[in-house]
C-alpha positions as CSV (number, residue, x, y, z in Angstrom):
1,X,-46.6,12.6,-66.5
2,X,-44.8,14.9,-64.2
3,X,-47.7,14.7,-61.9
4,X,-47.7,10.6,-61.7
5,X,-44.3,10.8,-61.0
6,X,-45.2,12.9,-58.0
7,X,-47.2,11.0,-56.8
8,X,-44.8,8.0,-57.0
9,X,-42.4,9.2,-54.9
10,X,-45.0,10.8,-52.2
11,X,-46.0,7.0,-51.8
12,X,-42.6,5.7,-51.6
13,X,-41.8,8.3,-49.3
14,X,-44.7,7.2,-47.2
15,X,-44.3,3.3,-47.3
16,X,-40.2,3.7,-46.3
17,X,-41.7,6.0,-43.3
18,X,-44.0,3.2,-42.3
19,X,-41.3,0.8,-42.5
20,X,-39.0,2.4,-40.3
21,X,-42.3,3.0,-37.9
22,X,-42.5,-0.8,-37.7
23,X,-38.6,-1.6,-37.2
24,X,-38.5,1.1,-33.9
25,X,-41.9,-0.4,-32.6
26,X,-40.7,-3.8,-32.5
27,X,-37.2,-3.3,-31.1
28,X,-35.7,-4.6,-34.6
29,X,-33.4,-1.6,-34.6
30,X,-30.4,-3.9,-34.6
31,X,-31.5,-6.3,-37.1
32,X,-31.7,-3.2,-38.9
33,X,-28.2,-2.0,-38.6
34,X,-26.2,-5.0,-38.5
35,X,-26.5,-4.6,-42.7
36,X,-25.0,-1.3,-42.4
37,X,-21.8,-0.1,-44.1
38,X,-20.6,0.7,-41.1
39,X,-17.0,-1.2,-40.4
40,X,-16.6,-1.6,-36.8
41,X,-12.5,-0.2,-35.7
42,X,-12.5,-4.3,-34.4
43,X,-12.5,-7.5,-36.0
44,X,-15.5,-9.7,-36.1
45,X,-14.1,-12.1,-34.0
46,X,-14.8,-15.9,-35.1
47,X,-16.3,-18.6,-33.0
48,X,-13.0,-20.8,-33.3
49,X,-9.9,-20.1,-34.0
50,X,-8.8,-23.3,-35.5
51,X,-8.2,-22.4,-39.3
52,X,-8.1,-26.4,-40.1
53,X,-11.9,-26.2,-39.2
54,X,-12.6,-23.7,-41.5
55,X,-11.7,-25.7,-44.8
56,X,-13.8,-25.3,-47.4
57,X,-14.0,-26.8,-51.4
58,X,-12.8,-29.9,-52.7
59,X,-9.0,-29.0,-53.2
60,X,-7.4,-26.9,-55.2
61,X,-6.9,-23.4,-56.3
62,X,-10.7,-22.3,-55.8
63,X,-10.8,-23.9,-52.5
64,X,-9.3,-23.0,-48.6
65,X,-7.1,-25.8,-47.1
66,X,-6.7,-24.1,-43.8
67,X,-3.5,-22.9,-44.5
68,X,-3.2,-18.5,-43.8
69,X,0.4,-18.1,-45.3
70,X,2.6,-14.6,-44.5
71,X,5.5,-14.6,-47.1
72,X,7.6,-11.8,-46.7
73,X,10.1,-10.8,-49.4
74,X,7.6,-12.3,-52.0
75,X,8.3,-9.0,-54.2
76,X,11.8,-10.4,-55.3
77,X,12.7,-13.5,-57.3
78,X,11.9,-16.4,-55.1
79,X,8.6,-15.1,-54.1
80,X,5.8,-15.6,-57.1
81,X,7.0,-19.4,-57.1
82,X,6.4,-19.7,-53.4
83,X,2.6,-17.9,-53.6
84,X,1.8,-19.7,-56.8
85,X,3.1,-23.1,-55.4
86,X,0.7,-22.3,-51.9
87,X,-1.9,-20.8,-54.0
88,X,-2.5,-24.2,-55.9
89,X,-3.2,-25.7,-52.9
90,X,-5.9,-23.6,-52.0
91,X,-4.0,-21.3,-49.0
92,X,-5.2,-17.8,-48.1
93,X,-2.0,-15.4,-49.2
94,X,-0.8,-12.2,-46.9
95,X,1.7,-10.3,-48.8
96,X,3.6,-7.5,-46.7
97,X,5.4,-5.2,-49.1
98,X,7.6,-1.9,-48.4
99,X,7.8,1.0,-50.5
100,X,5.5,1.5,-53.8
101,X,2.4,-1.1,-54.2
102,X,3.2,-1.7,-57.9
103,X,6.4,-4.4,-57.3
104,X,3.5,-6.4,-54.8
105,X,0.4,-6.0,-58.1
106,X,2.0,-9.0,-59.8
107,X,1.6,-11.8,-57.3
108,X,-2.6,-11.0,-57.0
109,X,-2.8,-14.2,-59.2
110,X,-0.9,-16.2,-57.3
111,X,-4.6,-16.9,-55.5
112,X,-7.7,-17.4,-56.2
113,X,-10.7,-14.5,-55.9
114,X,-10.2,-12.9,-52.5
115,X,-7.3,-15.2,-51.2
116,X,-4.5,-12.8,-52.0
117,X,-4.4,-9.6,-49.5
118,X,-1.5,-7.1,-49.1
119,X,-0.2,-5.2,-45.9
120,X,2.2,-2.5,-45.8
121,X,4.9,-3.3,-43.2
122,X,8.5,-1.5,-42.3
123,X,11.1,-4.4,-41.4
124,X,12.0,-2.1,-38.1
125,X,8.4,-2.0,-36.9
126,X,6.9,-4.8,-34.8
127,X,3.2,-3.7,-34.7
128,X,3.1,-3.5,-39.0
129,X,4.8,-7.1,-38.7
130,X,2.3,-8.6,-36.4
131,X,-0.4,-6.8,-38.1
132,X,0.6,-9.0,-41.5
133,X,1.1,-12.3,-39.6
134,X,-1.7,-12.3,-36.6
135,X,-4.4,-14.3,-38.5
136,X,-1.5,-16.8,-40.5
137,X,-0.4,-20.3,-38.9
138,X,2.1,-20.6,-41.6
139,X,4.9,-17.7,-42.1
140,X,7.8,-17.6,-45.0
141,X,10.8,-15.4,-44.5
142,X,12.1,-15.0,-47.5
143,X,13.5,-11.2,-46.7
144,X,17.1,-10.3,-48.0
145,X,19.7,-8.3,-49.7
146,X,22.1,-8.9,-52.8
147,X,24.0,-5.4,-52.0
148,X,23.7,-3.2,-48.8
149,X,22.6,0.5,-48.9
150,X,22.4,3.6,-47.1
151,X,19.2,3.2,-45.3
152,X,19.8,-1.1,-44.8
153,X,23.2,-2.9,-44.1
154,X,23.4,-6.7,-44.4
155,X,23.0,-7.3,-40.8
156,X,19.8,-5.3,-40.5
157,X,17.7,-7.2,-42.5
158,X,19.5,-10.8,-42.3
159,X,19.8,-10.6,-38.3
160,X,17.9,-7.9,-37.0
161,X,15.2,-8.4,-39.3
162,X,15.0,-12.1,-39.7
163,X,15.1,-11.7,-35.6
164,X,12.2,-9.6,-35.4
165,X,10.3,-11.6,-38.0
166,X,10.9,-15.1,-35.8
167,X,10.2,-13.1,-32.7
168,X,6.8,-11.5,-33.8
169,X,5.6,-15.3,-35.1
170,X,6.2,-16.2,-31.7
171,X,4.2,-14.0,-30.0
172,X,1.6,-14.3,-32.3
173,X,1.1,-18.1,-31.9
174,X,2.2,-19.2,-35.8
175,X,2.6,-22.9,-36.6
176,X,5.6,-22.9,-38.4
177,X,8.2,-20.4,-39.7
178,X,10.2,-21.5,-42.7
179,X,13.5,-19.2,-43.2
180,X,15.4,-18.9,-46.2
181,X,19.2,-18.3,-45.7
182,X,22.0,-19.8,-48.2
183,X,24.5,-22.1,-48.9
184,X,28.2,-21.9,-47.1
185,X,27.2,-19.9,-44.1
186,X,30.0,-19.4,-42.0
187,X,30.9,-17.2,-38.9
188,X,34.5,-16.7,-40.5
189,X,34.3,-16.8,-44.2
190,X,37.7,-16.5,-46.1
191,X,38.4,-14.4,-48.8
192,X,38.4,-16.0,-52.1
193,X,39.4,-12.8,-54.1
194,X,40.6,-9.3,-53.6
195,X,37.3,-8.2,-52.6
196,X,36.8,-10.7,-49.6
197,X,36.1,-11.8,-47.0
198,X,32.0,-12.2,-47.7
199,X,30.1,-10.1,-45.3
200,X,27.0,-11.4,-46.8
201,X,27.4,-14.9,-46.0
202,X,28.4,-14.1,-42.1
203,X,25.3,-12.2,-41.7
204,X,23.3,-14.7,-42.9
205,X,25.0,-17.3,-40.7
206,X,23.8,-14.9,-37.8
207,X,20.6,-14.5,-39.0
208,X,20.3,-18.1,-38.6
209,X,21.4,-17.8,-35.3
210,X,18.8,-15.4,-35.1
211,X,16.2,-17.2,-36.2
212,X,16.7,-20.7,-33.5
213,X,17.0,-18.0,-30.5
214,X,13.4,-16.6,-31.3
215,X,11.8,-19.9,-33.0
216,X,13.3,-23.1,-31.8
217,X,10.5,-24.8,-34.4
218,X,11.7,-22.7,-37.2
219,X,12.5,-24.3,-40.4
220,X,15.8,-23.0,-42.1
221,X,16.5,-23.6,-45.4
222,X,19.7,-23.0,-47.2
223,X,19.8,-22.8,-51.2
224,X,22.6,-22.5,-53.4
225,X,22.4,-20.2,-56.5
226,X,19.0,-19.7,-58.3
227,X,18.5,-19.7,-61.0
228,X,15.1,-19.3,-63.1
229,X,13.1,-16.0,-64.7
230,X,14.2,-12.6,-63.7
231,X,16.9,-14.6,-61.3
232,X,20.1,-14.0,-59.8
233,X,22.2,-16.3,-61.4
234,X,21.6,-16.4,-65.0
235,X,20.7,-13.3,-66.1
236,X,23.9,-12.0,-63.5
237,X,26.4,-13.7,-66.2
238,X,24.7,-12.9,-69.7
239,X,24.5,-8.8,-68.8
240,X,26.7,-6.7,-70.6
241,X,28.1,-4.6,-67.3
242,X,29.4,-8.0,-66.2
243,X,31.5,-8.6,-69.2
244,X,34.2,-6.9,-70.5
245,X,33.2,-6.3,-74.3
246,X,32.2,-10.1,-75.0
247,X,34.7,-11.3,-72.5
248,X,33.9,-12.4,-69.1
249,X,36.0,-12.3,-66.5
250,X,36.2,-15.2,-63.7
251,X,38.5,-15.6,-61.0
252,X,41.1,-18.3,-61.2
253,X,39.6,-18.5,-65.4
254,X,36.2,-20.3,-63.2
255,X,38.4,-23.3,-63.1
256,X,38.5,-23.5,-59.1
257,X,35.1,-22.9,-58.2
258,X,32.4,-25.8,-57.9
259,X,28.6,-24.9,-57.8
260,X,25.5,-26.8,-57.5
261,X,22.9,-24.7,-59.0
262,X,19.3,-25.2,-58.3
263,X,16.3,-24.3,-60.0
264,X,14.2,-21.7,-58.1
265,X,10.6,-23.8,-58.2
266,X,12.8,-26.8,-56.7
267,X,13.2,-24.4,-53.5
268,X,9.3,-23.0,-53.5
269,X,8.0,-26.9,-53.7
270,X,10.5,-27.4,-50.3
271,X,8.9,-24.5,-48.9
272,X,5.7,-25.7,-49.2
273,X,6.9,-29.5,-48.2
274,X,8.3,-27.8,-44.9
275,X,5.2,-26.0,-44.2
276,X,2.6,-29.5,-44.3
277,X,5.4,-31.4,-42.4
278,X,5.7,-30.9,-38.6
279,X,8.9,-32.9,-38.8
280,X,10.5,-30.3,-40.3
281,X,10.3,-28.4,-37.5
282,X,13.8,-27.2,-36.2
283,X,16.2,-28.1,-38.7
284,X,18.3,-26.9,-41.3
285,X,17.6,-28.3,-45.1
286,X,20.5,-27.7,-47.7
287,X,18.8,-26.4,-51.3
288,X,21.5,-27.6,-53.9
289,X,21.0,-29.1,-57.2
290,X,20.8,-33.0,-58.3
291,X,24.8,-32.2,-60.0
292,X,28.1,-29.9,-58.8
293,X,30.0,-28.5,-61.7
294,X,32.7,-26.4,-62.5
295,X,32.0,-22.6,-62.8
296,X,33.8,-22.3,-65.9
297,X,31.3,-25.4,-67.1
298,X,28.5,-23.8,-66.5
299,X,28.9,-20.2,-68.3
300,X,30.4,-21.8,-71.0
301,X,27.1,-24.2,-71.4
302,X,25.7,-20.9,-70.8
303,X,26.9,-19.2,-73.9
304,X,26.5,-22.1,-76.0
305,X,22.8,-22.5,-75.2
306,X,22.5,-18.3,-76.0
307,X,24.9,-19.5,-79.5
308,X,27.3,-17.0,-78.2
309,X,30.7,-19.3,-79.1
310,X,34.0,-17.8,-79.9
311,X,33.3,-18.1,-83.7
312,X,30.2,-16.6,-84.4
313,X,30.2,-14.0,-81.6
314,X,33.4,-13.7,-79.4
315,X,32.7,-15.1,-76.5
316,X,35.8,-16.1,-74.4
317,X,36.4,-16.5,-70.5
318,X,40.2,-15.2,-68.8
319,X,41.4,-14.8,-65.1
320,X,39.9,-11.3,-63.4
321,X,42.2,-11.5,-61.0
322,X,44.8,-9.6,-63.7
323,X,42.3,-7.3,-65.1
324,X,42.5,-4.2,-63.1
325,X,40.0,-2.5,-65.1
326,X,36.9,-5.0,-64.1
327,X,38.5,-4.2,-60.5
328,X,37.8,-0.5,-60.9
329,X,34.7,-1.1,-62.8
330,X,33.0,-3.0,-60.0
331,X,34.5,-0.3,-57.0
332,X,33.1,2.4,-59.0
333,X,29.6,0.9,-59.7
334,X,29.3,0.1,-56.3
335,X,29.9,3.3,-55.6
336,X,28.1,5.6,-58.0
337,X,25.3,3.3,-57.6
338,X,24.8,2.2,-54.4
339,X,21.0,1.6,-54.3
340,X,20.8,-0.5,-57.5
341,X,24.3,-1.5,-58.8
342,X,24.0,-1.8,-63.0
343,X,24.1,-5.5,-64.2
344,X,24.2,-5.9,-59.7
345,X,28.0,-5.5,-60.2
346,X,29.3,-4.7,-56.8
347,X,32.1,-6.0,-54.7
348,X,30.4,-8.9,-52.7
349,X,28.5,-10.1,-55.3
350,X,31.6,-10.9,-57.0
351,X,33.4,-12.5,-54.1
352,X,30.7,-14.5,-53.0
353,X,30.2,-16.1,-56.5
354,X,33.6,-17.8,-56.4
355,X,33.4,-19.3,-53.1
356,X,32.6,-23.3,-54.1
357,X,29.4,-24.8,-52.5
358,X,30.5,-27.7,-49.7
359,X,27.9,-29.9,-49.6
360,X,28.0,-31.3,-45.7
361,X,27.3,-34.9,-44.6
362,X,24.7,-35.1,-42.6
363,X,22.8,-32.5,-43.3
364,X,19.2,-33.3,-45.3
365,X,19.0,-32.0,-48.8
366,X,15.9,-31.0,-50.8
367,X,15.3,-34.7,-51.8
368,X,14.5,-35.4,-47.9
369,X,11.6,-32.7,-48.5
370,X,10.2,-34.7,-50.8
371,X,11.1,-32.6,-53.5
372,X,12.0,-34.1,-57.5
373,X,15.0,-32.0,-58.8
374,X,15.2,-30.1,-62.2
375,X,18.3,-30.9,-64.2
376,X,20.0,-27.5,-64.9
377,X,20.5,-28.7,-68.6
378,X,16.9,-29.6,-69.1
379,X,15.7,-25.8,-67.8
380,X,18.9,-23.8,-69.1
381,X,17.6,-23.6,-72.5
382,X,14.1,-22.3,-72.0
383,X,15.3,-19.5,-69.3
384,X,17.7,-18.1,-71.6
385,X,15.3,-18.4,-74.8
386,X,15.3,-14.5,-74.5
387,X,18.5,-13.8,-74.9
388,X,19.1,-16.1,-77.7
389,X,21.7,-14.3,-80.7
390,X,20.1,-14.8,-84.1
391,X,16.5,-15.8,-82.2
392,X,14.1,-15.6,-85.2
393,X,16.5,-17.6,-87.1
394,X,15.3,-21.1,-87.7
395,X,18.2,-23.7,-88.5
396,X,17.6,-26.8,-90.7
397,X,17.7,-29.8,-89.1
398,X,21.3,-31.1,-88.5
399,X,22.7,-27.6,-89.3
400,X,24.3,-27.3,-85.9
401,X,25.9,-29.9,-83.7
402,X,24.2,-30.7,-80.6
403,X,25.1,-28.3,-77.6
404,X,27.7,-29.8,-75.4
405,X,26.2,-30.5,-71.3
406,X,28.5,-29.8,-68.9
407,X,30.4,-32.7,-66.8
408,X,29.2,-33.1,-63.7
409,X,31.5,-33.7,-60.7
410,X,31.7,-36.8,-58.6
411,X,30.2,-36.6,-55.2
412,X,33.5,-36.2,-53.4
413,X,35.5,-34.5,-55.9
414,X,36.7,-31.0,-55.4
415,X,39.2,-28.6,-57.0
């Protein structure tokens, strides 16, 4: 046996000799090679450069509608709705992500098979930004801060970063740049409590400012609080670091502060709408909710959705403002920890919530995108389904009275 197997393997050896006799005599030495392993250091370049040529499929998720999509900041809230929302359509998705991998391994099924790459970037260096956006026509800014650090202040990555961003999709020939700032920028804000006036809020403004210099075309759109899974809004008022026992403070008892919540997929389907329209191009879009409602409404709804009433579990609401304790709590949070507040208590989280959303005439709103809205009181309930008191307990029917809505305010009607 050993001696057959000898044998074997002197023919084989002979016939792959013979083979490679015939390749060099006939020049095919190329043919040869181009099935290498071998990368090249450059790009195969492609014979045109018009991605709308290259569509492939029917539609849909397993398909390529043309559309190469950067979206950087897709690691924090916002960011899984806007891939999953492009992703459906059939677009290729770049993800540039800082830091560890792991935050970016969760959005890999916001595409289809092969559709979904990642680039490591740094928000102060133009060649890793380029590198992530030099094959996209489509780029999403969604980049930004709830708290500033010690390695990144608010104007670092709202203006210098959101200016870098525009600048590099100019250079690099991008379609359109859609830009996500907020809701009652201002170069001037006022203070609303004793932790004002809202730096957040002017750097934003600037970073809008930004934005137009670099990318006259850009898309800027400016949405009021989130709210959704793992948001900013919600989960913000049911943690336990922003209450005082079962109590939660609000400024002025809530009763002077008018928000128009919306829900997070409302702002990745405007996204999206921006990105297919060329109209869009060049102005601002304000991202509030179909209804404006007292502050002190909406956590109340809040707690009565999580059956968290004043009976059955103490929940109440008072006036921070003569609570000195919740003061010091939030300074010394902030302070002892700086990189990731607990519960995101810091001191301009807490101003900028009580600063009342102005809604300004003139200005287009989601519904001009094209874009249905989600009533809060329709989604509410399933968001907060975790953190439900009594969960597994199943009521008969009729046991409890039907949870109250909140009032919605008139168009024009302020406090």
């Amino acid at each position: 046996m050993a001696h057959h197997l000898l044998n074997n393997l002197q023919l084989a050896k002979q016939q792959a000799s013979v083979l490679g006799g015939v390749c060099l005599k006939n020049g095919s030495l190329s043919s040869v090679a181009k099935y290498s392993t071998i990368v090249d250091e450059e790009p195969r370049q492609l014979k045109t450069v018009n991605l709308t040529s290259l569509k492939r499929g029917t539609g849909g998720r397993s398909s390529f509608n043309g559309m190469v999509v950067t979206i950087f900041g897709a690691t924090g809230f916002l960011g899984p709705m806007v891939g999953y929302k492009f992703g459906k359509l059939g677009s290729q998705l770049i993800y540039p992500y800082r830091a560890d991998f792991y935050p970016a391994m969760r959005l890999k099924p916001t595409g289809d098979l092969g559709q979904v790459l990642f680039h490591f970037y740094n928000l102060r260096d133009e060649k890793s930004i380029k590198e992530a956006m030099k094959y996209s026509n489509v780029v999403v800014n969604l980049v930004g801060r709830q708290w500033e650090t010690r390695n990144f202040t608010f104007d670092d990555v709202h203006v210098d970063g959101a200016r870098l961003i525009a600048k590099c999709a100019r250079e690099c020939g991008v379609e359109r740049l859609i830009h996500l700032s907020a809701m009652n920028v201002t170069p001037d804000p006022e203070a609303v409590t004793y932790f004002g006036p809202s730096k957040w809020l002017k750097s934003k403004y600037y970073g809008e400012q930004a934005v137009f210099e670099e990318f006259p075309n850009a898309t800027v759109i400016r949405p009021a609080d989130m709210y959704g899974r793992e948001d900013h809004f919600l989960w913000y008022y049911q943690h336990v670091w922003r209450r005082q026992f079962r109590a939660v403070p609000l400024w002025d008892n809530g009763d002077k502060t008018v928000k128009a919540p919306v829900f997070g997929g409302d702002i990745a389907q405007a996204i999206v709408n921006a990105a297919k329209d060329p109209e869009t191009a060049g102005k601002i879009y304000q991202g509030v909710g179909p209804h404006r409602y007292l502050l002190s409404d909406i956590i109340d709804y809040l707690y009565r959705v999580m059956n968290k009433d004043l009976e059955s579990w103490g929940y109440f609401r008072y006036n921070m403002k003569y609570d000195p304790f919740f003061y010091i709590k939030t300074y010394l949070t902030e302070k002892l920890s700086q990189s990731n507040p607990v519960g995101e208590v810091n001191r301009e989280r807490v101003e900028k919530e009580f600063i009342s959303d102005v809604i300004l005439d003139g200005v287009p709103t989601l519904e001009d995108l094209g874009v249905n809205l989600t009533l809060m009181d329709d989604q509410i309930p399933y968001e907060m389904k975790a953190y439900t008191a009594w969960l597994y307990y199943h009521p008969e029917p009729g046991e409890f009275a039907p949870i109250g809505k909140p009032r919605p305010l008139g168009k024009y009607e302020y406090v």
